[in-house]
N, C-alpha and C positions, 0 to 999 in steps of 0.2 A: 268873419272867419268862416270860410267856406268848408266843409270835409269832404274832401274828396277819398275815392274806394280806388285801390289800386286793381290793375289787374289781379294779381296772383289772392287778391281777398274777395273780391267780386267772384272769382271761380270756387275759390275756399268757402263762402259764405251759400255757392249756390249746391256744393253738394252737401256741406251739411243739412240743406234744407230737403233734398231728395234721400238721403241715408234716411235723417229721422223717420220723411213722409212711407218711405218704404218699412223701418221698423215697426211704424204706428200701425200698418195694414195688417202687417205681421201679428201683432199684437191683438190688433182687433178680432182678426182670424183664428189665429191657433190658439189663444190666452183665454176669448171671451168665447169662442167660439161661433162667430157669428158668420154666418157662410155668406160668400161674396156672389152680387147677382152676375150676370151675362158682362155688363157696361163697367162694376168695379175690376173683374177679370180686366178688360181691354183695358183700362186704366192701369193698373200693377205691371199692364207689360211694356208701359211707354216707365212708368217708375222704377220700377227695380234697374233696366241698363244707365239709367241715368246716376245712379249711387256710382256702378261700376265704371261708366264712363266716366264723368267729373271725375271719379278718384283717381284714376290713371293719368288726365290728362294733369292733375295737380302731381302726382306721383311723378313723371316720367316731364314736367314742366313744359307741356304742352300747351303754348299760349292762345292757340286756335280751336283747345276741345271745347270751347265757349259754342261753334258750331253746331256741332252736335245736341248739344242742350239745347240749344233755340228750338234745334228741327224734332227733339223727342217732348220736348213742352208743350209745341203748338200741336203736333197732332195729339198727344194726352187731353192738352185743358181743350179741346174740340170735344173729343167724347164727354170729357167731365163737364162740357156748358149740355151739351146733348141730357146730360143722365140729368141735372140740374135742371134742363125744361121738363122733365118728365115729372121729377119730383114737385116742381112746384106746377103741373097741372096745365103748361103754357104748350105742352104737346097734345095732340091727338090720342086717347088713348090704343087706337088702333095699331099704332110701331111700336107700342108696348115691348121689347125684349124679352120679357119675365115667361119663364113658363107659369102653369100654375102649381107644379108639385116643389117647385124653387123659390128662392126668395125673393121678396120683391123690392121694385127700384126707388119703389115709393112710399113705404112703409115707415112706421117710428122706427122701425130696426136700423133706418139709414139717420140716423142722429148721435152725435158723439158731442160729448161737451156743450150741449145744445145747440150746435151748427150740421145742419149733414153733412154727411158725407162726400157727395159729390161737390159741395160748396168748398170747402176745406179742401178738396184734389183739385179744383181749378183756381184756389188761392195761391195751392201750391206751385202747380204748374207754372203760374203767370210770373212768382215770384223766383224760381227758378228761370225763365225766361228772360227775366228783366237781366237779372244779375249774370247773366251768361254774355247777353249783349252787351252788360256793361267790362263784363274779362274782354272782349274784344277792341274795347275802344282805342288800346295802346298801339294793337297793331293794323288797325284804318288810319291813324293819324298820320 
């Protein structure tokens, strides 16, 4: 027994997965108060149209906003693998982002649930991607 994902749940399952990842920022931000560095900014702003695009496109049964989400996932989880080399030390410290009177990219402050931050945005991202390409596959066939 195989399960297969329909389109219209493939798109369903990948903006819930961008609503929440954009709540949770939310959350982090305004609730804990933990101010976002340079790299989570560029991050929130491939995340948040993604909440409002996936919604529309399942709202308005747009079987090609799958589009969209591939093209705002892969430019996201790019900075989020970026801010993920920084974090774990595999970058130069020299393109550093951070000012010094701001927060920084690499700090315990970027740990939630004991995963970072950045790790957990390019989870998401990827997982948003996949499920985007797979709302498409009804209409390639």
């Amino acid at each position: 027994m195989t399960l297969r994902l329909t389109s219209d749940a493939a798109l369903a399952a990948a903006w819930i997965v961008a609503l929440v990842s954009s709540l949770a920022v939310l959350f982090i931000g305004e609730v804990l108060g933990q101010t976002p560095c340079i790299l989570c900014w560029f991050q929130r702003a491939f995340m948040f149209p993604l909440a409002v695009v996936l919604g529309f496109g399942l709202w308005w049964q747009d079987g090609l906003a799958g589009r969209y989400g591939i093209a705002l996932s892969l430019a996201g989880g790019a900075i989020a693998l970026w801010h993920l080399g920084l974090f774990w030390g595999l970058l130069p410290e020299r393109i550093q982002p951070c000012t010094a009177a701001g927060p920084s990219c690499t700090d315990e402050g970027q740990i939630v649930l004991g995963l970072p931050i950045p790790l957990l945005s390019l989870l998401a991202f990827a997982l948003i991607a996949s499920l985007s390409a797979a709302s498409l596959k009804e209409f390639t066939e």
